[in-house]
LODO-234673 format. One record per residue: x, y, z of N, C-alpha, C, O in turn. Coordinates in pm, whole numbers, padded with zeros to 5 digits, always signed. Atoms other than C-alpha are relative to their C-alpha. Layout:
// LODO-234673
XYZXYZXYZXYZ/...
//
This chain:
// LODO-234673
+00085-00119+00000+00000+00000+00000+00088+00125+00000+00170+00140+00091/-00081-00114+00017+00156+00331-00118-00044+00065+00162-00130+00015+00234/+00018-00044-00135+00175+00563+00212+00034+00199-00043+00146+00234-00078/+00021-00139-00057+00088+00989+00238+00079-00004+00117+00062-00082+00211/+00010-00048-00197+00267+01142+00540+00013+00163-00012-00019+00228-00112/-00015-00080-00060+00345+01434+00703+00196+00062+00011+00286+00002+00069/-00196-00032-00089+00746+01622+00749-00074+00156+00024-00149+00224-00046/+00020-00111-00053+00738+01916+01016+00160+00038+00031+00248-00012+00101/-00068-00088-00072+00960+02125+01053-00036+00149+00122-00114+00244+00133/+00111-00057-00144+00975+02244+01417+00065+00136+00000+00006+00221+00066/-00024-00101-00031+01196+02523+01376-00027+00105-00100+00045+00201-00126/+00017-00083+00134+00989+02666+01068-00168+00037+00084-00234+00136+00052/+00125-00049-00019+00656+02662+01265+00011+00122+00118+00079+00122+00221/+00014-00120-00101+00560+03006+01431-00102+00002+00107-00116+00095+00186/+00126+00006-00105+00262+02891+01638-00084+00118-00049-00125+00203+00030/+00146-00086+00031+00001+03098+01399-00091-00020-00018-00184+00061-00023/+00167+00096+00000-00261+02861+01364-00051+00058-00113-00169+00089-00099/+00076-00050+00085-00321+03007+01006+00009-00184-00082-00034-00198-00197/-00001+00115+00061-00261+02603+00931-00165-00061+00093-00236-00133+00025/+00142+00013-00064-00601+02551+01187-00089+00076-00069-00201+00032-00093/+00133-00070+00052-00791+02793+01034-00015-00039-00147-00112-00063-00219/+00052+00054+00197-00717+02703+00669-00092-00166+00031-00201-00197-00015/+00080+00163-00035-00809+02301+00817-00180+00032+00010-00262-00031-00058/+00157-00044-00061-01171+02457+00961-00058+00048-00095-00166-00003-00125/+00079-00017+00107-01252+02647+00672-00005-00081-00113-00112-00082-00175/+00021+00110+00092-01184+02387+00426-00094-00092+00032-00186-00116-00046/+00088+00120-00089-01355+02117+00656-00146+00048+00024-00238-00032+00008/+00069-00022-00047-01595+02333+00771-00069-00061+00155-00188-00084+00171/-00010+00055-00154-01562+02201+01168-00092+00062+00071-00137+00173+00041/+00058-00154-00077-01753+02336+01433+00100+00077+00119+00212+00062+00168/+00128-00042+00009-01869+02523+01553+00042+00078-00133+00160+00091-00167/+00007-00061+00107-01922+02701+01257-00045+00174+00014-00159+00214+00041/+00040-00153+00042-01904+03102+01208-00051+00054+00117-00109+00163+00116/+00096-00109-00115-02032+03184+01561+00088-00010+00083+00169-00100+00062/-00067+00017-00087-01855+03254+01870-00084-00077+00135-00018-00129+00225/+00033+00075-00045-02112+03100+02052-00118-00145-00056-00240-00153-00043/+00081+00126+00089-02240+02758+01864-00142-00032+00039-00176-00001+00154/+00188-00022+00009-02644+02699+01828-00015-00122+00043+00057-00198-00021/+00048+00117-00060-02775+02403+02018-00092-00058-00104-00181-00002-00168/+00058+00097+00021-02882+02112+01889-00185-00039+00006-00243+00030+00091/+00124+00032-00045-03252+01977+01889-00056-00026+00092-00171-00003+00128/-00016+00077-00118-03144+01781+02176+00007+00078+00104-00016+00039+00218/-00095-00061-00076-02992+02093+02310+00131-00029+00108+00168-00016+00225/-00175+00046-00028-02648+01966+02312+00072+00114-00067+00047+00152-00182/-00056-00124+00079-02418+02263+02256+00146-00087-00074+00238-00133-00005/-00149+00063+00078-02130+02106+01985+00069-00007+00037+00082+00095+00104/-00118-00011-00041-01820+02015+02080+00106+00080-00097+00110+00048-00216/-00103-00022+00115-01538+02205+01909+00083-00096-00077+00138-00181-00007/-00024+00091+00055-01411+02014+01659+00102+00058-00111+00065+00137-00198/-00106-00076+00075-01050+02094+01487+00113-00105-00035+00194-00153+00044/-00048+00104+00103-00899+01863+01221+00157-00017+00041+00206-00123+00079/-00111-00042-00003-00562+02010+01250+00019+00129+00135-00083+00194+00157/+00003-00056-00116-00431+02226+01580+00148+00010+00006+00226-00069-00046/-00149-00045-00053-00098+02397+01716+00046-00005+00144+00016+00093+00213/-00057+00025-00144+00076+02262+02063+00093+00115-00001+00170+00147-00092/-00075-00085-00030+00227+02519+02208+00035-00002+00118-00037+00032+00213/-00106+00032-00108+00497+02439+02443+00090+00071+00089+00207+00059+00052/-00117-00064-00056+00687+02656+02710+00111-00122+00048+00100-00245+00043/-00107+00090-00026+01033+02545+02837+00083+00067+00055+00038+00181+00054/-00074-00057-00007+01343+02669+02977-00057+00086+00132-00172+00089+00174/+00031-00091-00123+01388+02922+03290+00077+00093-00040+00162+00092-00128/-00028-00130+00057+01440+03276+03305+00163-00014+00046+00208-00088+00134/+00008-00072+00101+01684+03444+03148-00029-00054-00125-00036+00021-00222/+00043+00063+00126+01593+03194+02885-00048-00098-00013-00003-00212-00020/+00112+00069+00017+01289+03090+02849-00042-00044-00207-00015+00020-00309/+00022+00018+00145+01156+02901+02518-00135-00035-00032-00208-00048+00066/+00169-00027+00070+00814+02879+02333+00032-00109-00121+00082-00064-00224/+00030+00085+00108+00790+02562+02113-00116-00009-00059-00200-00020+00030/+00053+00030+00081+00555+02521+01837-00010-00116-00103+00063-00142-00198/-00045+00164+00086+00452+02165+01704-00179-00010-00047-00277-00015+00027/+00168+00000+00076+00115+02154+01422-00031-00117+00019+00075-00178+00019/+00062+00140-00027-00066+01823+01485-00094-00004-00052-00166+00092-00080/+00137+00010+00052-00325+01635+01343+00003-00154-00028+00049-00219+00065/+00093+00152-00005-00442+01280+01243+00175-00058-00078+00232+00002-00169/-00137+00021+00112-00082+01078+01119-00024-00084-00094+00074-00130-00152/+00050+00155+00091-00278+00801+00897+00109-00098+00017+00171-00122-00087/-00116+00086-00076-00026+00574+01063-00075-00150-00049-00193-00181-00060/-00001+00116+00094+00030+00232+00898-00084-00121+00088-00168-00197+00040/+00083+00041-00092-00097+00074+01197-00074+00054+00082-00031+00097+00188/+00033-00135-00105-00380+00272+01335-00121-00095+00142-00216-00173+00137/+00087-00001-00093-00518+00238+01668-00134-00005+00014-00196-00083+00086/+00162-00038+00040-00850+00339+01585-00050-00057-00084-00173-00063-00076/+00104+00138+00052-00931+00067+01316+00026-00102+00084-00072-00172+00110/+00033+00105-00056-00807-00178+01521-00076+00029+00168-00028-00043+00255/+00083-00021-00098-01057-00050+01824-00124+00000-00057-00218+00001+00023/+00104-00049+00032-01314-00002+01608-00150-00113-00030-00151-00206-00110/+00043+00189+00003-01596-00273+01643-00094-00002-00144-00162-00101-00172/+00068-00017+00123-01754-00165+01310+00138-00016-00140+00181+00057-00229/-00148-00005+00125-01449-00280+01086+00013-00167+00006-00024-00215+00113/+00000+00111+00081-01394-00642+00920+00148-00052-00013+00177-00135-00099/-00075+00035+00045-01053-00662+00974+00097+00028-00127+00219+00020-00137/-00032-00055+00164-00995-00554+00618+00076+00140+00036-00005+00220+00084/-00002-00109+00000-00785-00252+00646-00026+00146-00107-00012+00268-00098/+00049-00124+00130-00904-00074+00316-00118-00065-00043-00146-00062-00163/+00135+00004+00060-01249-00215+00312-00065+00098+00033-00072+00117+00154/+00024-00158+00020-01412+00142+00229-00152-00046+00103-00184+00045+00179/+00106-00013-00086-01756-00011+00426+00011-00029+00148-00078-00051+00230/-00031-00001-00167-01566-00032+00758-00035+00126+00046-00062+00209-00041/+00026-00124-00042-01634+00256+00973+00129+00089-00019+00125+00207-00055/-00119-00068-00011-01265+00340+00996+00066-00068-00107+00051-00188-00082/-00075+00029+00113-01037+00259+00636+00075+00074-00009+00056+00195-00005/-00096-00103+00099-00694+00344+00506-00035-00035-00139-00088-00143-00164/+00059+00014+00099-00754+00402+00156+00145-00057-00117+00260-00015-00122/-00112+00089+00069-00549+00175-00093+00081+00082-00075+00177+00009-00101/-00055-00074+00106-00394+00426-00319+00100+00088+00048+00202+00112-00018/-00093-00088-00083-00232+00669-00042-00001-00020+00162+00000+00078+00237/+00026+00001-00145-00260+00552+00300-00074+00064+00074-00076+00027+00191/+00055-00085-00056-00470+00809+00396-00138-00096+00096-00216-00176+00045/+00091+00020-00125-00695+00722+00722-00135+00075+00024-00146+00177+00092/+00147-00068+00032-01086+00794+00641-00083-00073+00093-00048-00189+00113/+00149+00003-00079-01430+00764+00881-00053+00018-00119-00047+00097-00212/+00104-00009+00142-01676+00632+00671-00137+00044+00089-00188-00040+00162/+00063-00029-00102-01939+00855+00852-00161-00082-00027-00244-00076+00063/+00082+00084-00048-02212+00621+00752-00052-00117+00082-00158-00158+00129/+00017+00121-00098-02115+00342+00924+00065+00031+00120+00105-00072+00174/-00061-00030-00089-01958+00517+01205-00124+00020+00080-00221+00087+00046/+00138-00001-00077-02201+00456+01500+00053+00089+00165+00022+00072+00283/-00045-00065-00147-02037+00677+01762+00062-00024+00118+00061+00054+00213/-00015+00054-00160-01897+00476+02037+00086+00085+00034+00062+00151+00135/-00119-00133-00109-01582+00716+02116+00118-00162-00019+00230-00118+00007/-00102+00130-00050-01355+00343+02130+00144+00064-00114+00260+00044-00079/-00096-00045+00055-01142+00514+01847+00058+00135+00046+00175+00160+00018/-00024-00120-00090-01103+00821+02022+00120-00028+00127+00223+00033+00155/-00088+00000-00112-00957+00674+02320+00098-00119-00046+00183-00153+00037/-00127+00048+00062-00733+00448+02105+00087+00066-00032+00193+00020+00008/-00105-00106+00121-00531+00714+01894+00085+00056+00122+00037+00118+00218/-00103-00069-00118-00228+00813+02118+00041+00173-00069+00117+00258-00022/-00069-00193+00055-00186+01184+01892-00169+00058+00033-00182+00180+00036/+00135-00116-00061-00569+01304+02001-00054+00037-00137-00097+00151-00151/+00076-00005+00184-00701+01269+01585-00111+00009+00016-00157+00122+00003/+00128+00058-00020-01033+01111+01656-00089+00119+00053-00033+00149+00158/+00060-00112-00031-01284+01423+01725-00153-00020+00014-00221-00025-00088/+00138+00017-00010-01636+01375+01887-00130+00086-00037-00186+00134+00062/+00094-00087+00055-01924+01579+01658-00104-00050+00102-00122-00172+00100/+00123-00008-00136-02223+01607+01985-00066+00000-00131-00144-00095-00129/+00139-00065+00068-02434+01732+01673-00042-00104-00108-00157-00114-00149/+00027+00109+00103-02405+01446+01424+00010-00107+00074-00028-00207+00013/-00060+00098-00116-02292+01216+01741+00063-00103-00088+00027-00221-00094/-00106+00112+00093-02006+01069+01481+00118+00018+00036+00116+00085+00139/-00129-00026-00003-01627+01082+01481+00094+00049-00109+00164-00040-00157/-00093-00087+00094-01428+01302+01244+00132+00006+00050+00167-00024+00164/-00161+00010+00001-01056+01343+01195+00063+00071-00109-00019+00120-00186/-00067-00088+00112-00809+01523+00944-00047-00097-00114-00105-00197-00071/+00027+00075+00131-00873+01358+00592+00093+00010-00090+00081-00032-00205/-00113-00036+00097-00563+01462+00451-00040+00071-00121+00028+00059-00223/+00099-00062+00087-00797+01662+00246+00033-00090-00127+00101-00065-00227/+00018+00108+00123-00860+01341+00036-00080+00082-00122-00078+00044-00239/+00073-00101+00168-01075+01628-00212+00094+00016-00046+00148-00048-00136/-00130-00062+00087-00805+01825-00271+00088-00036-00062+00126+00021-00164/-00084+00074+00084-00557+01563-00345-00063-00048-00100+00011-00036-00197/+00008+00071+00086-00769+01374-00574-00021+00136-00148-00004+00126-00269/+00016-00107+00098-00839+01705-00752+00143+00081-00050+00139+00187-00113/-00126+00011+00015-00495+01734-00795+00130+00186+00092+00227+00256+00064/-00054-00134-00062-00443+02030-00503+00101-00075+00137+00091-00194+00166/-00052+00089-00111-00187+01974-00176-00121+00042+00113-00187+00143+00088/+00055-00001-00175-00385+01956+00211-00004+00158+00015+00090+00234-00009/-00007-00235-00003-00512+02386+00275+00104-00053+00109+00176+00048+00104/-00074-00039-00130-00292+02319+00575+00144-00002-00085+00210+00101-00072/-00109-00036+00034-00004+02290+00404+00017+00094-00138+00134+00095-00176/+00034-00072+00081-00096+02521+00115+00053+00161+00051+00120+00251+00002/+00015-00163-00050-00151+02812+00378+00121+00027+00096+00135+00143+00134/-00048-00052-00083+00125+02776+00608+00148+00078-00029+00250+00066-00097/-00074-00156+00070+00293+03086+00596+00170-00041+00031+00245-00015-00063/-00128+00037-00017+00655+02948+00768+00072-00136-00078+00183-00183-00055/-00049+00100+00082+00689+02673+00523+00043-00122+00072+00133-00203+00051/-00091+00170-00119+00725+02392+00814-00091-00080-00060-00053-00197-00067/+00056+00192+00071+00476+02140+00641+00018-00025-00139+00044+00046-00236/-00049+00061+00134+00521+01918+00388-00087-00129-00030-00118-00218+00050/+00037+00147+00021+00371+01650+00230+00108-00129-00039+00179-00101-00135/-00059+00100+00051+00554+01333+00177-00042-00117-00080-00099-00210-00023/+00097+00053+00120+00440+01160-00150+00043-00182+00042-00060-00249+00045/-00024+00148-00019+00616+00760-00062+00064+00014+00139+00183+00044+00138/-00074-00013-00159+00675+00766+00393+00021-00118-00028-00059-00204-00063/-00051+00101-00047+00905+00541+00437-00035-00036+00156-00022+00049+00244/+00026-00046-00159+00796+00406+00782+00091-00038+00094+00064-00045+00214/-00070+00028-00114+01106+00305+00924+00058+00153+00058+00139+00173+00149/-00032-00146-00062+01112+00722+00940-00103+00060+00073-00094+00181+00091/+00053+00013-00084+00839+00697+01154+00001+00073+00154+00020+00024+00265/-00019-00028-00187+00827+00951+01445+00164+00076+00013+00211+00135+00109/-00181-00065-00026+01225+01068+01370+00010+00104-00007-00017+00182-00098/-00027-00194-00037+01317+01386+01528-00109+00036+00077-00131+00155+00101/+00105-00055-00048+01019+01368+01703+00015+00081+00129+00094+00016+00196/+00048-00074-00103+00951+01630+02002-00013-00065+00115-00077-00171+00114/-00001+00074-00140+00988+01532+02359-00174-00001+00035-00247+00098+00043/+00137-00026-00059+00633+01392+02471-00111-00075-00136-00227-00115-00141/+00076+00104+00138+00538+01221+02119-00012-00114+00022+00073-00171+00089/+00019+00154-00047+00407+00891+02142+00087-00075-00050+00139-00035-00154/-00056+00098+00054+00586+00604+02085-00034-00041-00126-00154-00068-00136/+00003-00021+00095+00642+00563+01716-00053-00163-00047-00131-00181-00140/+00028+00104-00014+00625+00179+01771-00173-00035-00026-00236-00068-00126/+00169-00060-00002+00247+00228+01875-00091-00036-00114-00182-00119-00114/+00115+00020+00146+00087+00256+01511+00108+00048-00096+00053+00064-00205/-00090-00027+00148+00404+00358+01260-00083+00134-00054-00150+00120-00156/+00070-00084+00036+00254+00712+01239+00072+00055-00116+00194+00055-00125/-00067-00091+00170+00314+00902+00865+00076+00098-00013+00069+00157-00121/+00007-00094-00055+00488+01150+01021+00195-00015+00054+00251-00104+00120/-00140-00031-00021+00883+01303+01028+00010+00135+00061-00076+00223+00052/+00000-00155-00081+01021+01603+01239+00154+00035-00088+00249-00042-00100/-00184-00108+00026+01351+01845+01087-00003+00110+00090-00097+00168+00144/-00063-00160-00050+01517+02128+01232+00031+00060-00099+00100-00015-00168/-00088-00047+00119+01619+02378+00944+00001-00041-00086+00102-00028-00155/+00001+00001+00158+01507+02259+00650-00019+00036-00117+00017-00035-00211/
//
């Protein structure tokens, strides 16, 4: 199975979250357009729900203190946590009528939101915090690697928009690069073989 990933560079991201906001408006996440989101039928007020997101890390003591910046989001990892939790899946890892599928062509890690029946069990599998609980559709969403855009032959808005040039797509992840360079506090790379490389200065 060919494999999509991810390369960050950590000392290119500025912590502007204009890579979150391009994710939300592409996605259209919620809440949507309001600062305070519109209740439900049920009157369940939405959970926020954000594909892509910026950790922002202090460190260091004064006189020198430091401010890390690390963009996160779903790694479509070769082994993911979240199909194998998922009790709506066949085993099959690219059968497209599982709830949770990587898709044969790019590795990319899709919720098929029809058959996704809500339990949360992929949620509390995923050791990077991907898995995202919609209150209003009561389903599970996640980054999509903006599977549109690629097939329409555009890259991910997140890496389109980000203004410091730290993301990247990687067209064939090798996964024994899996997690390298990663950030103190990253999960074990072991885990699920996430899609996903760190640089300094590239």
């Amino acid at each position: 199975m060919a494999q999509l990933g991810w390369l960050i560079d950590l000392d290119k991201c500025t912590g502007c979250d204009s890579c979150t906001v391009a994710c939300k408006s592409e996605n259209n996440t919620r809440p949507l357009g309001s600062p305070m989101p519109f209740k439900n039928g049920r009157g369940v007020i939405p959970d926020h729900v954000s594909y892509r997101w910026v950790v922002k890390r202090e460190s260091g003591v004064y006189p020198n203190p430091k401010l890390d910046f690390i963009t996160s989001a779903c790694n479509h990892c070769q082994d993911p946590a979240c199909i194998a939790a998922c009790p709506v899946a066949d085993g099959n890892l690219s059968n497209p009528n599982n709830a949770i599928f990587k898709r044969e062509e790019d590795g990319i890690v899709l919720i098929n939101q029809d058959a996704c029946i809500g339990c949360k069990y992929c949620i509390q599998a995923c050791p990077y915090g991907a898995p995202q609980f919609n209150s209003v559709t009561e389903k599970v969403e996640k980054c999509t690697f903006c599977a549109h855009r690629l097939d329409a032959g555009f890259e991910p808005a997140c890496v389109t928009t980000c203004v410091g040039n730290a993301l990247h797509v990687v067209q064939d992840f090798d996964p024994t690069e899996a997690g390298q360079n990663a950030p103190e506090g990253f999960a074990d790379p072991s885990l699920t073989v996430p899609a996903v490389k760190f640089s300094t200065g590239q």
